[in-house]
Structure formats: structure tokens, C-alpha cells
C-alpha positions in Angstrom: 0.0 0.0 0.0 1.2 3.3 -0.7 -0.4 6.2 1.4 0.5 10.1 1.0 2.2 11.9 3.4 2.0 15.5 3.9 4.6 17.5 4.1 3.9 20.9 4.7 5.9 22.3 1.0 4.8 21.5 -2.4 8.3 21.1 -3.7 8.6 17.9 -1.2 6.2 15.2 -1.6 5.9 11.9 0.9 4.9 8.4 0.8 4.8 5.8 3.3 5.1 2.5 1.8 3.6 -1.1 3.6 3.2 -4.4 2.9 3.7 -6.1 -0.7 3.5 -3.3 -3.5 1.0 -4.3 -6.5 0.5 -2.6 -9.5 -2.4 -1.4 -8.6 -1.0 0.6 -6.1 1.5 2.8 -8.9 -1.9 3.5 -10.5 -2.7 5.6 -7.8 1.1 6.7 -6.7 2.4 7.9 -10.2 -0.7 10.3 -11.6 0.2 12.0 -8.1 3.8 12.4 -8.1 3.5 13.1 -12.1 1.0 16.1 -10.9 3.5 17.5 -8.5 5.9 17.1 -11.2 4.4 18.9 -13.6 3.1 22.0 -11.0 6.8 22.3 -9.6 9.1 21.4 -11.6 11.7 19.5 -10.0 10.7 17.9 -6.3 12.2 16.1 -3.8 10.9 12.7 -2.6 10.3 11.3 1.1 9.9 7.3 0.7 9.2 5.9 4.5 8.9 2.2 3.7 7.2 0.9 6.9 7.0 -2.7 7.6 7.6 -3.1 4.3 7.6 -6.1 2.0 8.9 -5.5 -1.5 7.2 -5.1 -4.8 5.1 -8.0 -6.6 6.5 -8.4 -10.8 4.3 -6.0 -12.3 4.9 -3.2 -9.3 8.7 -3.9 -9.6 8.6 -3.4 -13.2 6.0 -0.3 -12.4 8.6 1.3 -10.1 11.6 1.0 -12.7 9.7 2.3 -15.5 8.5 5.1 -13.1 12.5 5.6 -12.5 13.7 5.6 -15.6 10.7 8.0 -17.0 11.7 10.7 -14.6 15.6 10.5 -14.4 16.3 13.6 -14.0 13.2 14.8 -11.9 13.9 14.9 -8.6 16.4 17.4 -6.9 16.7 14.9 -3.4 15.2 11.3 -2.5 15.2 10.2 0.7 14.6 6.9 1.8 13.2 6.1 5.6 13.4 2.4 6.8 14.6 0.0 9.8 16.0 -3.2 7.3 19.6 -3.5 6.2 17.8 -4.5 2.4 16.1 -1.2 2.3 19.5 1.0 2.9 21.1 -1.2 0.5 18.2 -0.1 -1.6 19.4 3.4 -1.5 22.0 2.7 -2.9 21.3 0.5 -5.6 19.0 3.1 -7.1 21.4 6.0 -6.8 22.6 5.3 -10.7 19.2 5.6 -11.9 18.5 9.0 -10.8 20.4 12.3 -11.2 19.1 13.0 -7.8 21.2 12.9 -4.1 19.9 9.9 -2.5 19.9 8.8 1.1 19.1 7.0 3.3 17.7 7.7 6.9 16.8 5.1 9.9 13.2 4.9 10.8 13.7 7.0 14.0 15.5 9.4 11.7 12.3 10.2 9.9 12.0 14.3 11.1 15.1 14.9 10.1 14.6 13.2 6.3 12.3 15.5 6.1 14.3 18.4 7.0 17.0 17.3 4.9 14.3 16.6 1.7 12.8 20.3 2.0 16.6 21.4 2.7 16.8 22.5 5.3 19.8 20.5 6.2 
């Protein structure tokens, strides 16, 4: 599941992901990060993947389409998590974006937010 998290600046927009990711799940996610796109500009991304689960086929394939479509969008991406795999995550993905990536523990989370708007 992916569920939006507010916060507080336009150029910053946040999701907490749970669970197993489907596909049916980027049909919801992309048409509203492609809006912020397209009113700002460039953003930054807050990811908090919360007991998180990985990506079925369809979402995996989803989510690299999504990162290869926007390559170039995104000015920071910051990646919230408690699991070894999902720092590792962070980076694996940094060659697919132009974007400075990193990662933040869970208990970290206020100031990946700082540090997405930055402030930091």
C-alpha cells in the first residue's frame, strides 16, 4: 500500500510504503507524483517504507519504469526504513536517478524530512 504523506511544501512530496507493493498501487502513486511534477518542476521525494515487503513483478517493473521515466526529476530522494535490504536499496538506485539519494533510519524520519525540503 502506498499512502500520502504531507509535508507541509509543495516542492517535497511523501509516501509511506507497507506491505507487498502491487500494481495497482502505482496506479494511484504515479498520476500523483506526475501532478507534483508537472506544477513544480523538480521535487524532492520522502519514501518511508514501513514494515515493508517488497514489490510484486508487475509493481517492480512499475517502479523502474517510473525511474527511468523521470531521471532527472527529482532534486533529493530520501529513503526512511529499519531493514539492512532497504539502505542497500538506496543505494542500488542512486545510478538511476540524477538525484542525491539517502538514506535515513526509521527513528531518523524528522530529520529526512528536513534534509528533503533542505533545510539540512
Amino acid at each position: 500500500m502506498i499512502e500520502r504523506i504531507e509535508t507541509g511544501s509543495s516542492a517535497v512530496i511523501g509516501f509511506k510504503l507497507s506491505g507487498k507493493l502491487h500494481d495497482e498501487d502505482y496506479k494511484t502513486f504515479v498520476p500523483e507524483l506526475e501532478a507534483a511534477l508537472a506544477a513544480e518542476g523538480k521535487i524532492s521525494l520522502l519514501a518511508h517504507f514501513h514494515d515493508f515487503h517488497g514489490w510484486d513483478l508487475q509493481a517492480a517493473w512499475d517502479d523502474f519504469k517510473l525511474g527511468i521515466a523521470h531521471y532527472s526529476n527529482f532534486e533529493r530522494i530520501a529513503l526512511v526504513g529499519d531493514k539492512a535490504w532497504e539502505h542497500w536499496m538506496a543505494k542500488l538506485c542512486r545510478p538511476f536517478t540524477r538525484a542525491e539519494v539517502r538514506y535515513f533510519d526509521a527513528s531518523e524520519i524528522d530529520t529526512a524530512m528536513r534534509w528533503a525540503k533542505g533545510e539540512t
